[in-house]
C-alpha positions as CSV (number, residue, x, y, z in Angstrom):
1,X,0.0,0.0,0.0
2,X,1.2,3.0,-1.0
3,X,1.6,5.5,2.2
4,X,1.5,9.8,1.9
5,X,2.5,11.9,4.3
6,X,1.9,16.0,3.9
7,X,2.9,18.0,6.7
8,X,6.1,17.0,8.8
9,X,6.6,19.5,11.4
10,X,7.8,17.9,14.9
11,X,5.2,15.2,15.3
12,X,4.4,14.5,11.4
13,X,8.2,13.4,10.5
14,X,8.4,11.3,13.2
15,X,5.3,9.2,12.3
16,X,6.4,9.3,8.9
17,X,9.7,7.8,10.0
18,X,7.8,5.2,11.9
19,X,6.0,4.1,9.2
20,X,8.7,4.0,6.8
21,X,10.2,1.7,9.1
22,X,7.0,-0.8,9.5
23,X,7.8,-1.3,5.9
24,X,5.2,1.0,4.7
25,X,6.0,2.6,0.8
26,X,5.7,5.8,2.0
27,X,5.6,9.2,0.1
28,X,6.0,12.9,2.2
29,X,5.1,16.6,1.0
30,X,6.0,19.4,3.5
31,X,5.3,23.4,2.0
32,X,9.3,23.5,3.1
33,X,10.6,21.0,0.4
34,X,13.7,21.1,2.5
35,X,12.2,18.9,5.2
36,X,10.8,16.8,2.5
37,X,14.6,16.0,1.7
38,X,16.0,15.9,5.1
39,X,13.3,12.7,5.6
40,X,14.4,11.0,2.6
41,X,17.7,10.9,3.0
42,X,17.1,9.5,6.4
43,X,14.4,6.9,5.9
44,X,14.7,6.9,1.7
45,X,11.2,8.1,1.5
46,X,10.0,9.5,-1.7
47,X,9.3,13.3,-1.7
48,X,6.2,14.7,-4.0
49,X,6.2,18.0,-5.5
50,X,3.0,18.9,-4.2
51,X,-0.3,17.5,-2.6
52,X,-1.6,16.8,-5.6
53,X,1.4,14.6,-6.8
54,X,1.2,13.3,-3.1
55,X,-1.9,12.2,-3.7
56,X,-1.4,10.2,-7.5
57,X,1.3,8.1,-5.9
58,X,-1.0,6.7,-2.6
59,X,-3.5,4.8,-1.8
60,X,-3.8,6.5,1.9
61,X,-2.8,10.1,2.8
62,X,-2.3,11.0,6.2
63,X,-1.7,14.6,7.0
64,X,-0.2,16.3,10.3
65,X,-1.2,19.7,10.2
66,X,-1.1,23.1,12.2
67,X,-4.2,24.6,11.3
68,X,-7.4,25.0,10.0
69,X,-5.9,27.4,7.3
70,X,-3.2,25.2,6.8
71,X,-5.5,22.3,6.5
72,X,-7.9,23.8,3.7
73,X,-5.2,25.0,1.6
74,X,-3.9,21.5,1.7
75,X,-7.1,19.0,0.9
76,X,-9.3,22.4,-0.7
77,X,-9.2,23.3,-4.5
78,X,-8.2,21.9,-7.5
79,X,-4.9,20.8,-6.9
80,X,-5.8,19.7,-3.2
81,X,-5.5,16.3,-1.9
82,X,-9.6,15.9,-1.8
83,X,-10.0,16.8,-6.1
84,X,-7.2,15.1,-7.3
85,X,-6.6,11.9,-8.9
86,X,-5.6,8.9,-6.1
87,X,-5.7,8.7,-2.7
88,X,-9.1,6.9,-1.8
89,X,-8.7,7.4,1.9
90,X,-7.3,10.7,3.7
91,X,-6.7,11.2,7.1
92,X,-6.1,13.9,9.1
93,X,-4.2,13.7,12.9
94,X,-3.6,17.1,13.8
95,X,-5.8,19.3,16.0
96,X,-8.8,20.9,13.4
97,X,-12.1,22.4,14.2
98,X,-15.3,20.1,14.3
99,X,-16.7,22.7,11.7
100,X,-13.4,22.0,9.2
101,X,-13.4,18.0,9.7
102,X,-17.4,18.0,8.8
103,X,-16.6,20.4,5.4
104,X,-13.6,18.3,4.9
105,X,-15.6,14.8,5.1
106,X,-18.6,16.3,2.8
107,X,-16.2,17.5,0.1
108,X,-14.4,14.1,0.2
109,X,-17.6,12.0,0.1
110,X,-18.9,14.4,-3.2
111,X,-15.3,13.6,-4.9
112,X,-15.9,9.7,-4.2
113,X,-13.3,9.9,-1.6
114,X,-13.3,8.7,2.1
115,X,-12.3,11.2,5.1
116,X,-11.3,10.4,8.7
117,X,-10.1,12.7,11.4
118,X,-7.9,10.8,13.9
119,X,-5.9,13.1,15.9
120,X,-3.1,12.2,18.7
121,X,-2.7,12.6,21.9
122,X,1.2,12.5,22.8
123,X,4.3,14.6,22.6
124,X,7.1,14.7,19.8
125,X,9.1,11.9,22.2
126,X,5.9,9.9,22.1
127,X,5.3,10.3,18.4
128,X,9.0,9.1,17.8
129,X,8.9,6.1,20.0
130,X,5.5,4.7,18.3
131,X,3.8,5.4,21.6
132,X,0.7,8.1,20.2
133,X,-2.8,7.4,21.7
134,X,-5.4,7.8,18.0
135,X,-8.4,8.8,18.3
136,X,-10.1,8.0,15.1
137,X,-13.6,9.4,14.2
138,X,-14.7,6.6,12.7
139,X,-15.5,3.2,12.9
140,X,-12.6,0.0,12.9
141,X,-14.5,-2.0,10.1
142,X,-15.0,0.4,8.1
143,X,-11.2,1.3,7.2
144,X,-9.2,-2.1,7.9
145,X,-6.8,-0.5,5.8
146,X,-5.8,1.8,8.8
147,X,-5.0,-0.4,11.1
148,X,-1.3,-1.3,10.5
149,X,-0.7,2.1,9.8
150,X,-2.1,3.1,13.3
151,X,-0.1,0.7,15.0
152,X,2.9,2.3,13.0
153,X,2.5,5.2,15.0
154,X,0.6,4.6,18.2
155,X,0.2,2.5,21.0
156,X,-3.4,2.4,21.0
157,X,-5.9,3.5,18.9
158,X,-9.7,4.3,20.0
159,X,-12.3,4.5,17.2
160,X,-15.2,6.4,18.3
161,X,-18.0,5.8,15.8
162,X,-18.3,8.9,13.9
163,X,-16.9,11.3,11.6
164,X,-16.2,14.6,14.2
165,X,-16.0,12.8,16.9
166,X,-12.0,12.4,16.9
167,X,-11.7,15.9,16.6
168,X,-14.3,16.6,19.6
169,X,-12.4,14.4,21.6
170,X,-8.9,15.7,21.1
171,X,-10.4,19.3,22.3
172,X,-11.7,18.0,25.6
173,X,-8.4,16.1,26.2
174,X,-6.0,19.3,25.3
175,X,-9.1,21.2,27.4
176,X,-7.8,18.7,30.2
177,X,-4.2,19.2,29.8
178,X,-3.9,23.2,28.9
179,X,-5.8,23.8,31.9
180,X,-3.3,21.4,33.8
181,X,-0.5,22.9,32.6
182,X,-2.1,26.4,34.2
183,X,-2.9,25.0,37.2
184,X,0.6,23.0,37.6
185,X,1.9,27.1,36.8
186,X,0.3,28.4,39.4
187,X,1.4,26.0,42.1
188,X,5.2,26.0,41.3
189,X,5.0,29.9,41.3
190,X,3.5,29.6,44.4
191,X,5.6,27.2,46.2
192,X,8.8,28.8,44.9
193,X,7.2,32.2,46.2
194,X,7.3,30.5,49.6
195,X,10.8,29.2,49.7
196,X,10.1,25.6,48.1
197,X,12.6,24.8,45.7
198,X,11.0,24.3,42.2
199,X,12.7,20.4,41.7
200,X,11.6,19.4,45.1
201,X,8.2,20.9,45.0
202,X,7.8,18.8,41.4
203,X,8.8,16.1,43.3
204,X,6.3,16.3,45.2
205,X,3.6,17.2,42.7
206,X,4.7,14.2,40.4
207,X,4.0,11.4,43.5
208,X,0.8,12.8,44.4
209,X,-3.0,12.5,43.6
210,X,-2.4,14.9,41.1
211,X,0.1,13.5,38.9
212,X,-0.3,12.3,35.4
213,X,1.7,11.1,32.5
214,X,2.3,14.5,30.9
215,X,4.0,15.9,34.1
216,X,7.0,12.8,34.1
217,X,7.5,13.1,30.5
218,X,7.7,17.3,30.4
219,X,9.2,17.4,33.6
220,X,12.7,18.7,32.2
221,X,10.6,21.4,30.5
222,X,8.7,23.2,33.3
223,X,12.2,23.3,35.4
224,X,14.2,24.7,32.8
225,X,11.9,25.6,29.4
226,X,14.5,27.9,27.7
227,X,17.2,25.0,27.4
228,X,15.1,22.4,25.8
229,X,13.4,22.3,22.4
230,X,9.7,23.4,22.0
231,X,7.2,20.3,22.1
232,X,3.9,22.4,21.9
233,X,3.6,26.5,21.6
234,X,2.0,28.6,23.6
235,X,0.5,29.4,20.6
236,X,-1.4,26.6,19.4
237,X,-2.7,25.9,23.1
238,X,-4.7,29.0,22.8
239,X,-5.5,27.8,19.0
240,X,-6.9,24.8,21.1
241,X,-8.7,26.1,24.2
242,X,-10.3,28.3,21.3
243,X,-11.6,25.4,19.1
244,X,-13.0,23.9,22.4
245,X,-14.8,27.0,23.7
246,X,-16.6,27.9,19.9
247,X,-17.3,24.2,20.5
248,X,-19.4,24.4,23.9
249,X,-21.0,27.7,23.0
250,X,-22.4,25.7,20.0
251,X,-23.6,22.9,22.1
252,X,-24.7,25.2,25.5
253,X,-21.6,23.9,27.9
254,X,-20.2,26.1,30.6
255,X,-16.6,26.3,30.7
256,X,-15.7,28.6,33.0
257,X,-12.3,27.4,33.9
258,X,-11.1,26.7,30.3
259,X,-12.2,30.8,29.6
260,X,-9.7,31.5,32.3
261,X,-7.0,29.7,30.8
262,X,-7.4,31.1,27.0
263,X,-7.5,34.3,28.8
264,X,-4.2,33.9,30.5
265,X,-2.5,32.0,27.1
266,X,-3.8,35.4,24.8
267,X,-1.9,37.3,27.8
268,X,1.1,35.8,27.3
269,X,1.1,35.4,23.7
270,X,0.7,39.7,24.1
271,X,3.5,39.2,26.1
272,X,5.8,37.5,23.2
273,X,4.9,34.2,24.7
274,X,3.1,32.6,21.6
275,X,6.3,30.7,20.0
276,X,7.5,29.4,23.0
277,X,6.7,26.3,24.8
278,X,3.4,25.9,26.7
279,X,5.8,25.2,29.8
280,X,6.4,28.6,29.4
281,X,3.5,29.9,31.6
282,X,5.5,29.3,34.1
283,X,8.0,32.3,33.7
284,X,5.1,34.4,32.7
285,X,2.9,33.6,36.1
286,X,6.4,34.5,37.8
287,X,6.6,37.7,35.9
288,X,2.4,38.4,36.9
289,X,3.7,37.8,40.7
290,X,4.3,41.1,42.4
């Protein structure tokens, strides 16, 4: 089976690596044509010129993407991955809006084509050790096709049913961990304020009722953020938080603990916050602290 990949930002060229690895025959596109290359010559993947040729040399097209806008200038218009020749099944694993996956699947299904959004839950070092959790809107017998290529990339993979309903649920898990990461903020600023020491206090944090995976695996990032790579901006946590809240206004939910933290992630991306890591809040709830 022929495998496509467009978009390999952090977590999209390490699934495409793990795939090309399973033994898949995998093809990538990236807008930069340079990390198109940089793949290839590590994993001798072939590079397409465009989504469009992407899409010729596949049977399956996966896409890792930032955006909404990112997303429809990718599968939208006539040399997009939904009009063109090839690829009978597309699927999307980044972080869209419910609104975009339901266009996306309706323009798909009019061009004969089948569409399934199956985002991720997991960090770059879980996307390059296999170890993703998918959550795919769909249902398992439908696309049997999909499952080796899920268990390239993931460790488990959770089909919910229905188109929309993998994007719905990776809103109300970031929901879970953005506001985490505020709250987690908020108590190392405080206990440092009082005298605790920030490594001792995690300590603490991390072996308590409280803990969960994300705060083992980012620990080296919320003690010292500036010397470590970004996993996941500041920026595209608010893009989240804001997907989640149009979301529940839709559907009549209160939220009013996810309003607080968009609020305080559009303060700090005022505050030149937005390309660094979400870890980052901590610094900026330090410089709040008077």
């Amino acid at each position: 089976m022929g495998l496509g990949f467009a978009g390999l930002g952090r977590m999209g060229r390490r699934m495409a690596a793990n795939c090309a690895r399973a033994g898949f025959e995998v093809s990538v596109w990236n807008r930069s044509a340079a990390a198109a290359e940089e793949l290839a010559a590590q994993c001798g993947v072939g590079v397409a010129g465009s989504p469009a040729d992407l899409a010729s040399r596949c049977d399956v097209v996966v896409s890792m993407l930032a955006d909404d806008a990112a997303a429809r200038t990718v599968y939208l218009g006539n040399s997009g991955l939904i009009a063109t020749q090839g690829a009978a099944t597309l699927v999307e694993m980044g972080t869209m809006s419910p609104a975009l996956v339901a266009e996306l699947a309706a323009c798909a299904e009019t061009c004969g084509k089948r569409f399934v959004d199956a985002p991720v839950s997991g960090a770059t070092e879980a996307a390059g050790v296999a170890q993703l959790l998918i959550m795919a809107g769909a249902s398992q017998e439908d696309f049997p096709e999909l499952e080796a290529v899920f268990a390239a990339m993931g460790r488990k993979t959770i089909w919910l049913g229905a188109s929309g309903n993998g994007a719905i649920m990776k809103l109300a898990v970031n929901m879970l961990i953005h506001g985490l990461n505020q709250t987690l903020c908020e108590a190392l600023a405080l206990t440092a304020r009082a005298g605790i020491g920030e490594a001792t206090a995690y300590d603490v944090i991390e072996n308590s009722a409280a803990a969960a995976p994300m705060l083992k695996y980012r620990r080296s990032l919320y003690l010292d953020e500036r010397a470590h790579d970004v996993s996941f901006t500041v920026d595209l946590a608010a893009k989240d938080m804001g997907f989640a809240l149009d979301l529940a206004r839709q559907l009549g939910v209160a939220m009013p603990q996810s309003e607080i933290t968009l609020s305080v992630l559009k303060e700090a991306i005022a505050a030149c916050y937005g390309g660094r890591d979400m870890a980052s809040i901590l610094s900026f709830m330090k410089e709040k602290s008077v």
